[in-house]
VOPAGU-2260 file (C-alpha; in pm, 1 decimal, decimal comma):
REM VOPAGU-2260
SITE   aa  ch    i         X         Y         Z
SITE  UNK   A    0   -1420,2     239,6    6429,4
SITE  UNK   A    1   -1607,3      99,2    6163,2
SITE  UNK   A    2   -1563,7     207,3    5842,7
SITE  UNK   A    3   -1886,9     333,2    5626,0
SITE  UNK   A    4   -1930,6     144,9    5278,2
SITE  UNK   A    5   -2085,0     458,9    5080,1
SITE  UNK   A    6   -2295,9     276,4    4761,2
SITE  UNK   A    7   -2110,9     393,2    4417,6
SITE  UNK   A    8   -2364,2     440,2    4134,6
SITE  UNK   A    9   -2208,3     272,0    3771,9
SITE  UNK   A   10   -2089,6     581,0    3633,7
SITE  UNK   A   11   -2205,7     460,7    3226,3
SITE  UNK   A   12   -2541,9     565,5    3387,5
SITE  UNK   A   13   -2434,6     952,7    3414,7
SITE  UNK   A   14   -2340,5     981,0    3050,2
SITE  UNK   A   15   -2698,4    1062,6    2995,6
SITE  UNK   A   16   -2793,5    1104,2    2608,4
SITE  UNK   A   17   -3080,4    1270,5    2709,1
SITE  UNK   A   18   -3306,6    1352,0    2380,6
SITE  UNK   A   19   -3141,2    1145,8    2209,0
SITE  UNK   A   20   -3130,2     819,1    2368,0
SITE  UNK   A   21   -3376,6     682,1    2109,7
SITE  UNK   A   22   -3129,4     681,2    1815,7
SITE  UNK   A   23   -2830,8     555,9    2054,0
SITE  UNK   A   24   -3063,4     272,1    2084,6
SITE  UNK   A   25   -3090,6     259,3    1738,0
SITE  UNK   A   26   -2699,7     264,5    1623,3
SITE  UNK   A   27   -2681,0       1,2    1884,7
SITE  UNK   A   28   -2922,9    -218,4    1739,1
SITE  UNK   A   29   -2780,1    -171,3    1394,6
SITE  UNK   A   30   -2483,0    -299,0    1536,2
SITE  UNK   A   31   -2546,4    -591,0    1667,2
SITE  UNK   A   32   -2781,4    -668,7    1345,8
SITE  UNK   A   33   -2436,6    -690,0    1184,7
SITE  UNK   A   34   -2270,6    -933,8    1447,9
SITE  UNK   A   35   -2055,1    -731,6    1632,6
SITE  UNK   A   36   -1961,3    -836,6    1965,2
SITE  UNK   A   37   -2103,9    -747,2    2252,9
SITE  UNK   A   38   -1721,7    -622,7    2356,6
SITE  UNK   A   39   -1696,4    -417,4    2026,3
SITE  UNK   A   40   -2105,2    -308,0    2082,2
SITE  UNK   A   41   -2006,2    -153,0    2485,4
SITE  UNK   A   42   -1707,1       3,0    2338,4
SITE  UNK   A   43   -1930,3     209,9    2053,8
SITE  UNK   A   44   -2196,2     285,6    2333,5
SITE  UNK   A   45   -1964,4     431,2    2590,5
SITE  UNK   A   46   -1857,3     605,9    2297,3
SITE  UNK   A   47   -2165,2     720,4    2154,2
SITE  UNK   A   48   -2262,2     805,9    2500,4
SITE  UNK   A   49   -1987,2    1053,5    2587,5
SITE  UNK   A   50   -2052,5    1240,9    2258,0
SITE  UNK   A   51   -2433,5    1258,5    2250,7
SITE  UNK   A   52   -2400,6    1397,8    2642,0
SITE  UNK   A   53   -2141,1    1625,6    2544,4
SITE  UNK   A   54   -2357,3    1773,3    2278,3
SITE  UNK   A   55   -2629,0    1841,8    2538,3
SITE  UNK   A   56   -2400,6    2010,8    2758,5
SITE  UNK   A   57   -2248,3    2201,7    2477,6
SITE  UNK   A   58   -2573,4    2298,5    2322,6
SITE  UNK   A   59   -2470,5    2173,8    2000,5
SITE  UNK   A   60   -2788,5    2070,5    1752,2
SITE  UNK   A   61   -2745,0    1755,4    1585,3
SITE  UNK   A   62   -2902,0    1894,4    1278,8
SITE  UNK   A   63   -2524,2    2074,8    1317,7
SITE  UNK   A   64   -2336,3    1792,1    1377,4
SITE  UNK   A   65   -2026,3    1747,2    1127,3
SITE  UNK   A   66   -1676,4    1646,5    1076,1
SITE  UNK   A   67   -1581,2    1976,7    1266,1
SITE  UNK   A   68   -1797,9    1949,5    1567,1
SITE  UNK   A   69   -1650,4    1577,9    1621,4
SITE  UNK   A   70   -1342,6    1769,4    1632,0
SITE  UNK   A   71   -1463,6    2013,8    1879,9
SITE  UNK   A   72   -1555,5    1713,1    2089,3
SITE  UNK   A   73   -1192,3    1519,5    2004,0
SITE  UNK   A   74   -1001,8    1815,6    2131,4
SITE  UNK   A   75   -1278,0    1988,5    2452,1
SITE  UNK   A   76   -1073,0    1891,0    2781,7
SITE  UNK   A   77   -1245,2    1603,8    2893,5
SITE  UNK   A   78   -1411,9    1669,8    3210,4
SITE  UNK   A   79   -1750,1    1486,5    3187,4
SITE  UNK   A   80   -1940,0    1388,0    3431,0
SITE  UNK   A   81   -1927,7     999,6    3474,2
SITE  UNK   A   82   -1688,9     971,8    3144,0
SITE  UNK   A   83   -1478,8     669,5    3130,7
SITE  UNK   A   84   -1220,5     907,7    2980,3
SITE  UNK   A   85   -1004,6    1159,0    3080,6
SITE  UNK   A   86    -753,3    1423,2    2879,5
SITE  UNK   A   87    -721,7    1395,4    2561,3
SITE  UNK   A   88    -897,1    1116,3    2367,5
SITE  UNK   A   89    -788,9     869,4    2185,2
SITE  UNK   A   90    -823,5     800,0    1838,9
SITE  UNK   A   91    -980,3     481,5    1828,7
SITE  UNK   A   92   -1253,9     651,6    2052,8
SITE  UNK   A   93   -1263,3     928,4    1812,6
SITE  UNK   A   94   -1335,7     684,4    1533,7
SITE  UNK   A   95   -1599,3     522,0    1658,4
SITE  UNK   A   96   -1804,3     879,5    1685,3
SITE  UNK   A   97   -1743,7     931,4    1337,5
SITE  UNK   A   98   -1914,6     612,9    1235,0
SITE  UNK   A   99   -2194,5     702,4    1480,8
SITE  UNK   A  100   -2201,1    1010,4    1284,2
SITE  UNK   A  101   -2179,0     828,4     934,0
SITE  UNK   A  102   -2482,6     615,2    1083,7
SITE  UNK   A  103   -2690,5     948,2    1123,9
SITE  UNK   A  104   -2601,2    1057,5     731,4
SITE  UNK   A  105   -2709,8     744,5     636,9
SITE  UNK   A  106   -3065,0     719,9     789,0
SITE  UNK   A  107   -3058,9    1074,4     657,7
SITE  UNK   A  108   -3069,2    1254,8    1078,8
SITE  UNK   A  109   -2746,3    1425,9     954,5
SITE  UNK   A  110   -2637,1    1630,8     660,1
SITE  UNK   A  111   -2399,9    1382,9     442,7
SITE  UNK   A  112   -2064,1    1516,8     454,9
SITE  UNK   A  113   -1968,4    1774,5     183,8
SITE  UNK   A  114   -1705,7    1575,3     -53,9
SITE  UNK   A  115   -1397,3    1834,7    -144,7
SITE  UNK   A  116   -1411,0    1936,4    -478,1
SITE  UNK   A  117   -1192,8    1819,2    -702,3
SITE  UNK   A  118    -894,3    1976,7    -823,7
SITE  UNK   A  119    -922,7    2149,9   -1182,8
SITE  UNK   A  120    -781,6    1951,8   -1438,4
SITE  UNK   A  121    -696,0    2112,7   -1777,0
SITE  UNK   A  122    -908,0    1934,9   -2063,9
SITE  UNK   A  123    -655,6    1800,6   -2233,9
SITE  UNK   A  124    -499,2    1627,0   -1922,4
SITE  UNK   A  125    -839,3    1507,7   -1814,5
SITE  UNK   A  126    -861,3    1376,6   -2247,6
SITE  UNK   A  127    -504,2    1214,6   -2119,4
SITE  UNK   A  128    -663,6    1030,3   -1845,9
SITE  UNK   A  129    -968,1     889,1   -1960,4
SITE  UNK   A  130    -764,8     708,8   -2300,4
SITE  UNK   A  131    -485,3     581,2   -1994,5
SITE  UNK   A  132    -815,0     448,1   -1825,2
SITE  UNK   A  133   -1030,2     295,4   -2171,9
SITE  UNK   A  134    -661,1     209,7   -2374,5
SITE  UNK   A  135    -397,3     133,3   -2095,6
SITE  UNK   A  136    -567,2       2,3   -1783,4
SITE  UNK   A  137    -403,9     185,7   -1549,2
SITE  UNK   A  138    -522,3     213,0   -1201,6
SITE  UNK   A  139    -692,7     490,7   -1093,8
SITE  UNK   A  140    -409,7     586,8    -828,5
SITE  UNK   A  141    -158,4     618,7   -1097,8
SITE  UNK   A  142    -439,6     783,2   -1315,3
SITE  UNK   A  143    -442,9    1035,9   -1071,7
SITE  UNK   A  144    -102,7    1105,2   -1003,6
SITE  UNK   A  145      -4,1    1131,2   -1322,1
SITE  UNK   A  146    -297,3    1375,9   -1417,5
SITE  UNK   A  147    -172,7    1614,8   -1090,4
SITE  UNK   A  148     220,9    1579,7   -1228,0
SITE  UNK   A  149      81,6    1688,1   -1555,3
SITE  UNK   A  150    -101,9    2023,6   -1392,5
SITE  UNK   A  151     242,0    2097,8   -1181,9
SITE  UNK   A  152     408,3    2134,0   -1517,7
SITE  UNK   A  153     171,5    2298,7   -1741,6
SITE  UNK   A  154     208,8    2676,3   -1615,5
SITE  UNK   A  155     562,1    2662,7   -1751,3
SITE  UNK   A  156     495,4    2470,2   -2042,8
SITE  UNK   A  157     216,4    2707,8   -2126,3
SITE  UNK   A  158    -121,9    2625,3   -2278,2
SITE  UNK   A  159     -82,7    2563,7   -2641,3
SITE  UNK   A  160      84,4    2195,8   -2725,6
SITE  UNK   A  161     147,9    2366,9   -3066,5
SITE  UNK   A  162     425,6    2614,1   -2914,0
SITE  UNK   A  163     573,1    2304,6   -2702,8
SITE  UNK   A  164     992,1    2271,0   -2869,8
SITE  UNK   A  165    1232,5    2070,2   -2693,1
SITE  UNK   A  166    1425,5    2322,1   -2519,2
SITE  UNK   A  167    1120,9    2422,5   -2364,3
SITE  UNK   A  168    1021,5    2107,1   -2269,0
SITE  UNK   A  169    1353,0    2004,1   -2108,8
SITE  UNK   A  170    1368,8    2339,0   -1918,0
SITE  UNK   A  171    1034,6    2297,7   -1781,7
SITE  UNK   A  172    1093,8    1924,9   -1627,4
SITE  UNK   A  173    1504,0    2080,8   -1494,5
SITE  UNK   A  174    1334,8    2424,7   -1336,0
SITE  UNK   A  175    1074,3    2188,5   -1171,8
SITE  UNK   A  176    1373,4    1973,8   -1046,7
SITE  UNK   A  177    1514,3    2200,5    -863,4
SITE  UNK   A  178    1214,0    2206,6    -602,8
SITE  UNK   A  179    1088,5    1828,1    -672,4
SITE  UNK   A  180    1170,0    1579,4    -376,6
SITE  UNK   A  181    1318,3    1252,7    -434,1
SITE  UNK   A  182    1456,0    1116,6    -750,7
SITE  UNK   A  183    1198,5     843,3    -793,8
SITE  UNK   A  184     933,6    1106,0    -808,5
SITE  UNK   A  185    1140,3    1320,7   -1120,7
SITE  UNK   A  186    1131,2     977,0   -1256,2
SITE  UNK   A  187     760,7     900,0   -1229,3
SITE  UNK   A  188     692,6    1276,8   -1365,8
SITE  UNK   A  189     940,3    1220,4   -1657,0
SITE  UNK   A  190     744,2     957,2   -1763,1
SITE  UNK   A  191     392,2    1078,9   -1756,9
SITE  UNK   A  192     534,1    1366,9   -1959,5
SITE  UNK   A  193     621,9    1152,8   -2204,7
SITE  UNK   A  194     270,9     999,0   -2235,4
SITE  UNK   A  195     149,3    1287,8   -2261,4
SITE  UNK   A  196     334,7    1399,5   -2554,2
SITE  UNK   A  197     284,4    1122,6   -2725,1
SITE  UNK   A  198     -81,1    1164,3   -2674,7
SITE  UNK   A  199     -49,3    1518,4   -2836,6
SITE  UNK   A  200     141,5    1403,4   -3100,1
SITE  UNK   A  201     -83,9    1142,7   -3185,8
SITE  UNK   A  202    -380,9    1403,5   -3212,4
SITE  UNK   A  203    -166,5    1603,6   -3361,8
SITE  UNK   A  204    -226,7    1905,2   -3114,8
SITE  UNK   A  205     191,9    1892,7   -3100,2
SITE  UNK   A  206     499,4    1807,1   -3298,2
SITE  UNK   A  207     593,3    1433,4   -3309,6
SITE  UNK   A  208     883,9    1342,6   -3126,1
SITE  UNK   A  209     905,4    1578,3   -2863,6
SITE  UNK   A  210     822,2    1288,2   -2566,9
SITE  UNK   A  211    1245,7    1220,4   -2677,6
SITE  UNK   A  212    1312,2    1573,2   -2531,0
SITE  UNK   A  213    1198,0    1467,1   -2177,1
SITE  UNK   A  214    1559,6    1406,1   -1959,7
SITE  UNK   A  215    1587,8    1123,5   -1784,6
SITE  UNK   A  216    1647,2    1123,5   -1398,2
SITE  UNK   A  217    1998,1     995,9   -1326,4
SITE  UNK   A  218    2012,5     649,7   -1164,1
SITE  UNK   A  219    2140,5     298,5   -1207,9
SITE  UNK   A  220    1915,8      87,7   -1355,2
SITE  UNK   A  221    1889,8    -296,1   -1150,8
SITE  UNK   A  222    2206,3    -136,3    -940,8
SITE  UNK   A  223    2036,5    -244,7    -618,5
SITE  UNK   A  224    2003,4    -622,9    -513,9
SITE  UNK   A  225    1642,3    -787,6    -409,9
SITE  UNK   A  226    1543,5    -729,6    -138,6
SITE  UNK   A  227    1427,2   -1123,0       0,8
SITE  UNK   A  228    1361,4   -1350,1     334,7
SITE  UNK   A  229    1591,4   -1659,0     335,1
SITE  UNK   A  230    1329,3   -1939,0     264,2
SITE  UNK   A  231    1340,8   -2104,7     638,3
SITE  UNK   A  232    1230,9   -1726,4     719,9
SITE  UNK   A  233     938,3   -1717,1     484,2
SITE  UNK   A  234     819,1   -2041,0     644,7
SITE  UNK   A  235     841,5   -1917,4     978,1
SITE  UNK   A  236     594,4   -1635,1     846,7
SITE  UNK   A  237     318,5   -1831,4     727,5
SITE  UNK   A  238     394,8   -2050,4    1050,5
SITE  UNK   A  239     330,2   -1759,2    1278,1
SITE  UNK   A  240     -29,0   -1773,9    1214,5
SITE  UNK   A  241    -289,4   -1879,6    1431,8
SITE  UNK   A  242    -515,6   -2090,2    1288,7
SITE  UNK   A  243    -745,4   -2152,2    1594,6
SITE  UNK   A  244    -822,9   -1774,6    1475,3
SITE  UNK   A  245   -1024,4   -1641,3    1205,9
SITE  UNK   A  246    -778,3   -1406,2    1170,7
SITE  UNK   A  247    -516,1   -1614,3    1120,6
SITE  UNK   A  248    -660,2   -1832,5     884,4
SITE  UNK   A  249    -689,6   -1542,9     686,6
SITE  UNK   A  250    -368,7   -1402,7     704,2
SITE  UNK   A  251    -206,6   -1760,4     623,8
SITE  UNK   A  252    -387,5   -1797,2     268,9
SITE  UNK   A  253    -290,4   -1419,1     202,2
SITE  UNK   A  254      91,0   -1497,4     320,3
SITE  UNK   A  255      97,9   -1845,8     124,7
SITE  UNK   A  256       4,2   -1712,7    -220,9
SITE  UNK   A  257     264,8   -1369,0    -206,9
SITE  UNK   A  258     526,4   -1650,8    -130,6
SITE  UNK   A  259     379,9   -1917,2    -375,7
SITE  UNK   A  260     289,1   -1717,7    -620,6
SITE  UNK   A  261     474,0   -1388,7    -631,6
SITE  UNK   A  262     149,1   -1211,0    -627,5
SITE  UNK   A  263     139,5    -810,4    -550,4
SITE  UNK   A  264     -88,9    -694,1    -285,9
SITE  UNK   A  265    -370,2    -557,7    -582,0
SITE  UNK   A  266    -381,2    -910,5    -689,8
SITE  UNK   A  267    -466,9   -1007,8    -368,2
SITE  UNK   A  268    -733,1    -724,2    -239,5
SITE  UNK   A  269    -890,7    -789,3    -581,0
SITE  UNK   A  270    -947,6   -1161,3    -631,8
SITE  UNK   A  271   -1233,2   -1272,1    -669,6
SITE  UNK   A  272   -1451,0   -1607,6    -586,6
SITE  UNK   A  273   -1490,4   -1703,3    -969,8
SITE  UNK   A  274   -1106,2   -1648,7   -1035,2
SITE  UNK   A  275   -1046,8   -1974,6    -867,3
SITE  UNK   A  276   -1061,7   -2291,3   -1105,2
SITE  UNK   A  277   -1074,3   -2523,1    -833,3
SITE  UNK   A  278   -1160,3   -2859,8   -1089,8
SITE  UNK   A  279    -818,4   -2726,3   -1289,1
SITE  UNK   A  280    -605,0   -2592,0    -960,3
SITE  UNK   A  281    -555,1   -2294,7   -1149,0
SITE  UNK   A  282    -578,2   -1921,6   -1046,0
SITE  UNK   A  283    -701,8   -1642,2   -1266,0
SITE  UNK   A  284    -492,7   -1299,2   -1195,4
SITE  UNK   A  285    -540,2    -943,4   -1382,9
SITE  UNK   A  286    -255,0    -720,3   -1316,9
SITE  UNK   A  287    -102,2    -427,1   -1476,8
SITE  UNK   A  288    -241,6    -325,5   -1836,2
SITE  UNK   A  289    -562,2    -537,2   -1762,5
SITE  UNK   A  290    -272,7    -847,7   -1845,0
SITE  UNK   A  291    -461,9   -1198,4   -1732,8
SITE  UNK   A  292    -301,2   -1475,4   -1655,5
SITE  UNK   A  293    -363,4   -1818,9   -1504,7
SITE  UNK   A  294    -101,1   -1945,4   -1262,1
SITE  UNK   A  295     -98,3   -2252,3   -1141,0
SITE  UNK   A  296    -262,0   -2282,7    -734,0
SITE  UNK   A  297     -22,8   -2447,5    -516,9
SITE  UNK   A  298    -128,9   -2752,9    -294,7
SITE  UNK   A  299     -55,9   -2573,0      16,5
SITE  UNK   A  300    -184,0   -2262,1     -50,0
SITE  UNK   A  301    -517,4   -2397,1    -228,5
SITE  UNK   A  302    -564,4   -2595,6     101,9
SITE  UNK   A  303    -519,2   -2233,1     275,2
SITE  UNK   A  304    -747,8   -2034,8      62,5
SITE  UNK   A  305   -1049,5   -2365,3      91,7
SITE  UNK   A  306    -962,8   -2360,6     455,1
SITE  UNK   A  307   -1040,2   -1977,3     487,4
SITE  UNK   A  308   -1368,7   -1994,8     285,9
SITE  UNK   A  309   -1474,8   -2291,8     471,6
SITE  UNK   A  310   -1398,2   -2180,7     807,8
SITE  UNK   A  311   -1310,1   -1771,3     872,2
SITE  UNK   A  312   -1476,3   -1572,2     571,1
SITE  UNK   A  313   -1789,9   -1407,3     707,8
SITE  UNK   A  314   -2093,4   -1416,6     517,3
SITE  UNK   A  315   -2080,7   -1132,7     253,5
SITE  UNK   A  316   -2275,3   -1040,2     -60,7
SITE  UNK   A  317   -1934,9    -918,0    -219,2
SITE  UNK   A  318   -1747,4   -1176,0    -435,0
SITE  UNK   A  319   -1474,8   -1047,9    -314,9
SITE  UNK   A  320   -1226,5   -1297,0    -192,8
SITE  UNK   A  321   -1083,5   -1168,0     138,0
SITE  UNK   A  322   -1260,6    -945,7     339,0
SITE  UNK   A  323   -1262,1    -755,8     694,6
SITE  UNK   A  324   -1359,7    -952,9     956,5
SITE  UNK   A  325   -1465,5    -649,1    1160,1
SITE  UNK   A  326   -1836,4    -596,9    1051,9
SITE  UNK   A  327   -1983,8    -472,4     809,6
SITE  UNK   A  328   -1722,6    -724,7     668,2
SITE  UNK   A  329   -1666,2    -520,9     341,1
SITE  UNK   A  330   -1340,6    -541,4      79,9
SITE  UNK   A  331   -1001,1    -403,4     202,5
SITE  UNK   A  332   -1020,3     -41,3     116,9
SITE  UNK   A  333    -683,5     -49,4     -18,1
SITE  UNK   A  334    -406,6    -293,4    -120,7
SITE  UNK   A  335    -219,5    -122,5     182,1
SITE  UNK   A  336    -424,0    -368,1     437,6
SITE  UNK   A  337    -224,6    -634,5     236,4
SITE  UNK   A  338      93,8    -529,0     306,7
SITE  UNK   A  339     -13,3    -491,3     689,2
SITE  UNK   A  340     -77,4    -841,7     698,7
SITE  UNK   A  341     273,7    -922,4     567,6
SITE  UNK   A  342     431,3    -649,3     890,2
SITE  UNK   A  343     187,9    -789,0    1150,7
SITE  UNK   A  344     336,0   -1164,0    1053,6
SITE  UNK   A  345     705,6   -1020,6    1032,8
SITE  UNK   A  346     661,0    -861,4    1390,2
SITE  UNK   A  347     489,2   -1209,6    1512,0
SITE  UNK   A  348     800,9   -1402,0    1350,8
SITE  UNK   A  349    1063,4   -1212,5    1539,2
SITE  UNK   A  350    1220,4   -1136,0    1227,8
SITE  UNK   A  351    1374,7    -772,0    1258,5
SITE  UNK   A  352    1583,5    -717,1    1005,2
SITE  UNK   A  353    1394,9    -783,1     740,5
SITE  UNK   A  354    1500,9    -545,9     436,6
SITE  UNK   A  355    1141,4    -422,7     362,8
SITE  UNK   A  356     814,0    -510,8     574,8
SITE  UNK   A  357     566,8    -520,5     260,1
SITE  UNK   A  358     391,6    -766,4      19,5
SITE  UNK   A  359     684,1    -706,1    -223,2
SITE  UNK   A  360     886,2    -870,9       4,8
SITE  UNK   A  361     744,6   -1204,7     -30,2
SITE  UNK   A  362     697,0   -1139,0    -386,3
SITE  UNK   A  363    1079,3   -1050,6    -432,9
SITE  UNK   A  364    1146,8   -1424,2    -222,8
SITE  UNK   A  365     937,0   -1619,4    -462,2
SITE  UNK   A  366    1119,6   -1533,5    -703,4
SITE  UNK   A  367    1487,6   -1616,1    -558,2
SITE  UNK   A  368    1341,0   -1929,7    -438,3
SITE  UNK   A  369    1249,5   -2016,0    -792,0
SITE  UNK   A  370    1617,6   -1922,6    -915,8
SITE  UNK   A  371    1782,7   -2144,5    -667,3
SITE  UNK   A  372    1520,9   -2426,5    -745,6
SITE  UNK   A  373    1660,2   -2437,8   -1066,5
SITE  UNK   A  374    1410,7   -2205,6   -1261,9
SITE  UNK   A  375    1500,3   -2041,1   -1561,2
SITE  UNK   A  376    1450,4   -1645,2   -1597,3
SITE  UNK   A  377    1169,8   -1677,8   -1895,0
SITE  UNK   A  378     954,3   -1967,0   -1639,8
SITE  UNK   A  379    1032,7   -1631,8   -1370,9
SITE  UNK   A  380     918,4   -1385,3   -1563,3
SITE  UNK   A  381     618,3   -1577,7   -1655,8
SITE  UNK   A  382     497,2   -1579,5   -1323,5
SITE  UNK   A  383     576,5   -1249,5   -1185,7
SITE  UNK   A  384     408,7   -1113,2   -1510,2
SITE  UNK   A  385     691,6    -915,7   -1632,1
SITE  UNK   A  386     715,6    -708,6   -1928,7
SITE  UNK   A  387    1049,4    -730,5   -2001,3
SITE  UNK   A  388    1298,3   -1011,5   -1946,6
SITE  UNK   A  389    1526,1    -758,2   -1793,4
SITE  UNK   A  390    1325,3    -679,0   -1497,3
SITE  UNK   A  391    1348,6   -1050,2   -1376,9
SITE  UNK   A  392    1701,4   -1070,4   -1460,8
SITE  UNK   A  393    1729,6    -849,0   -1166,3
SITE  UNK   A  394    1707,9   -1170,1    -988,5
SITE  UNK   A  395    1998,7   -1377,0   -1123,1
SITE  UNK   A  396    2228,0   -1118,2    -903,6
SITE  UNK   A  397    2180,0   -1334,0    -565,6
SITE  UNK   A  398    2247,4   -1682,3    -756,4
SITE  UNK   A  399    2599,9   -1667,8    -639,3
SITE  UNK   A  400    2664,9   -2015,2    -770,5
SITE  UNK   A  401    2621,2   -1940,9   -1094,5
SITE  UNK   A  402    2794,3   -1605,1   -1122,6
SITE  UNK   A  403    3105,0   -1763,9    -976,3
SITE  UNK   A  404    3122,1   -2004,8   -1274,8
SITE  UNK   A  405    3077,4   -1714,2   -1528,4
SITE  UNK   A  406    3297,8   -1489,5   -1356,0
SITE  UNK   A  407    3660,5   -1413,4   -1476,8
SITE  UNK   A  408    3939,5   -1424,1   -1280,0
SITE  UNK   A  409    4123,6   -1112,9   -1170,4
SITE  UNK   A  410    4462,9   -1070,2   -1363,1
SITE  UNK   A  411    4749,5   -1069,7   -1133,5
SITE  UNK   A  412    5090,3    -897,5   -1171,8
SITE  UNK   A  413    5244,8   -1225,3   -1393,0
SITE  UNK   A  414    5015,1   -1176,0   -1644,0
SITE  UNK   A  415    5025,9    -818,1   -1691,0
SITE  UNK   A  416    5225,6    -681,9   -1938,1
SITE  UNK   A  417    5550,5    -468,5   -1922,2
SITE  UNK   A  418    5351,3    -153,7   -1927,8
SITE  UNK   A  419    5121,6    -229,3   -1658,0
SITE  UNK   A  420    5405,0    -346,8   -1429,1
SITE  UNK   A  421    5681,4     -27,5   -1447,0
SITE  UNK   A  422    5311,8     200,5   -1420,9
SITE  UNK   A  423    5253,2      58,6   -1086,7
SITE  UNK   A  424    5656,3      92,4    -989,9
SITE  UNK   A  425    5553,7     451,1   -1108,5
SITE  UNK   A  426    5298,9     509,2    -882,1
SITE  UNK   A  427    5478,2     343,1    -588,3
SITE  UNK   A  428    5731,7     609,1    -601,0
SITE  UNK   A  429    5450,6     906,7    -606,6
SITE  UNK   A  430    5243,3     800,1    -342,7
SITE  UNK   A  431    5270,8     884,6      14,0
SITE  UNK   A  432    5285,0     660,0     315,3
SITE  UNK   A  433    4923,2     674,5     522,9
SITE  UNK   A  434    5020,9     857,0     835,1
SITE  UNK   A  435    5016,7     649,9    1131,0
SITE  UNK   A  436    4922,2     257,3    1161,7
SITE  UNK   A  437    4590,9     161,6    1126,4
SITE  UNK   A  438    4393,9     -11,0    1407,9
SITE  UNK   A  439    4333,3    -385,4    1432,5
């Protein structure tokens, strides 16, 4: 018996936008106006598709359409006729319906999304913030956190700085400690309390002094060791890229100047085109406190960064050094896409037990590969931008050549004295055999 061929219609052809094909058409123009592939520009219209057909079913208005209705349609129990997916979507599909949505804000189709308000921030924290911003440079991030430390303390410290005494002060900070999480945090909270005081102080809105009052979280200062990749490890990191790739050219400049340089993952998402003296070899960074610094650009990682302008950056009206390749090709968002790079090249590697998958990582190896080279601790410092000499001193710990020449020898028994020798007869006599023989 033969068997009947029945014609199947492409099911994309069901997810029917209906009245509002026109701006699908649209959105799909607008991408490809900013070079996106056509793989990446069928993924966005199956996408954009599904939801514009589910809000015809669903009798939704697009006048209505907002971050909660996109979560209607992320969790509705996908049944649609001719959908590509079933169950429970996923997020990347998700994501791509929000920037359909974004699209619709921005050629003004859609309401713009309400931004949350901001939390309330008593006047004399928000005074605090703005002189850490104009007088300290501190980043925003730690701006912020310190300004919503400052708010979790103030209903126990009370609203006039004039009434603020030490014991107050100190019970405030231990009562809060109680409920705080980890150490590092009472830490971090200890010391924007004491910037704070001293802030008061210096307007006089408190007694001077009282930023000595503020306890200080137990822990060992420099007690653990750095945390590094030995340096055929590091090499095997930067080696992991692909360089036939865009991607990997990029990834191979970032990766070559956290090793060369010790750079942190700010310096990198914020460089900029002009910071490179490319006549001197030089490289212009601004860390912490607004501190600039010119470091010297390594041969190999110059030849990285030329090699990434020249071949993989997009073209971009941003000065910003590395960008997205994905379009719209804009700045990372945050230094976290740094540190991303620096897991993506670990997992590449096959190194898996690295003691920390971040850009510090690197920045911690540059600077044991400096030791060992022979560097002193001041040249170290220099580079890494530290404050204080004994923050890099952190790193003589792993030069085990060099503490073995400083270190003592233990005293044995024939150079103890008298004393020492009938207290440990003493203590022979007291103690009691361990029970039982101990394994092999």
């Amino acid at each position: 018996m033969e068997k009947k061929i029945t014609h199947v219609p492409d099911r994309r052809r069901r997810l029917d936008p209906g009245i509002y094909g026109q701006l699908v058409r649209r959105f799909i123009d607008y991408l490809e106006n900013l070079g996106c592939t056509p793989v990446t520009v069928a993924f966005y219209s199956s996408s954009v598709r599904h939801f514009t057909s589910w809000l015809v079913g669903s009798g939704v208005e697009l006048a209505n359409v907002d971050a909660k209705v996109v979560e209607r349609f992320a969790d509705h129990e996908c049944n649609c006729h001719g959908a590509l997916q079933r169950g429970r979507l996923i997020r990347d599909y998700i994501n791509r319906v929000h920037r359909f949505v974004r699209y619709l804000s921005k050629i003004g189709i859609v309401p713009e999304a309400m931004e949350p308000e901001p939390p309330v921030i008593d006047a004399r924290v928000a005074a605090f913030q703005d002189w850490l911003r104009r007088h300290r440079g501190i980043s925003e991030i730690t701006i912020e956190r310190h300004g919503g430390m400052l708010m979790r303390l103030l209903p126990a410290l009370g609203d006039d700085p004039a009434c603020y005494s030490a014991g107050l002060i100190r019970q405030a900070l231990l009562d809060y400690s109680r409920t705080a999480g980890s150490r590092h945090y009472l830490r971090m909270m200890a010391t924007a309390l004491r910037g704070y005081l001293r802030f008061l102080a210096a307007r006089s809105d408190c007694s001077v002094g009282l930023d000595l009052a503020v306890p200080s979280a137990k822990h060992w200062r420099l007690s653990a060791l750095p945390r590094y990749l030995p340096a055929e490890d590091v090499e095997r990191l930067v080696s992991s890229c692909d360089i036939t790739q865009p991607s990997g050219i990029r990834d191979r400049a970032i990766l070559l100047l956290l090793a060369r340089l010790g750079l942190r993952a700010g310096d990198i998402s914020a460089m900029r085109l002009d910071d490179i003296e490319w006549e001197q070899g030089t490289l212009r960074v601004c860390g912490k406190g607004r501190r600039e610094i010119r470091l010297p650009l390594p041969q190999d990682a110059g030849d990285a960064v030329l090699d990434y302008l020249t071949r993989a950056r997009p073209a971009s009206a941003s000065d910003i050094v590395f960008l997205r390749l994905l379009p719209p090709h804009t700045p990372f968002a945050t230094s976290l896409s740094v540190g991303s790079v620096v897991d993506r090249a670990l997992t590449r590697a096959g190194i898996q037990n690295a003691p920390s998958r971040g850009s510090n990582l690197l920045r911690h190896s540059a600077a044991t590969a400096m030791l060992r080279a022979g560097a002193t601790l001041y040249a170290i410092g220099t580079v890494l931008r530290h404050r204080s000499l004994d923050t890099t001193a952190h790193y003589a710990k792993v030069d085990v050549g060099m503490l073995s020449e400083i270190a003592q020898p233990w005293p044995v028994m024939k150079t103890a004295s008298s004393h020492a020798r009938s207290e440990l007869v003493r203590l022979r006599r007291i103690v009691q055999p361990w029970p039982g023989e101990l394994p092999c």
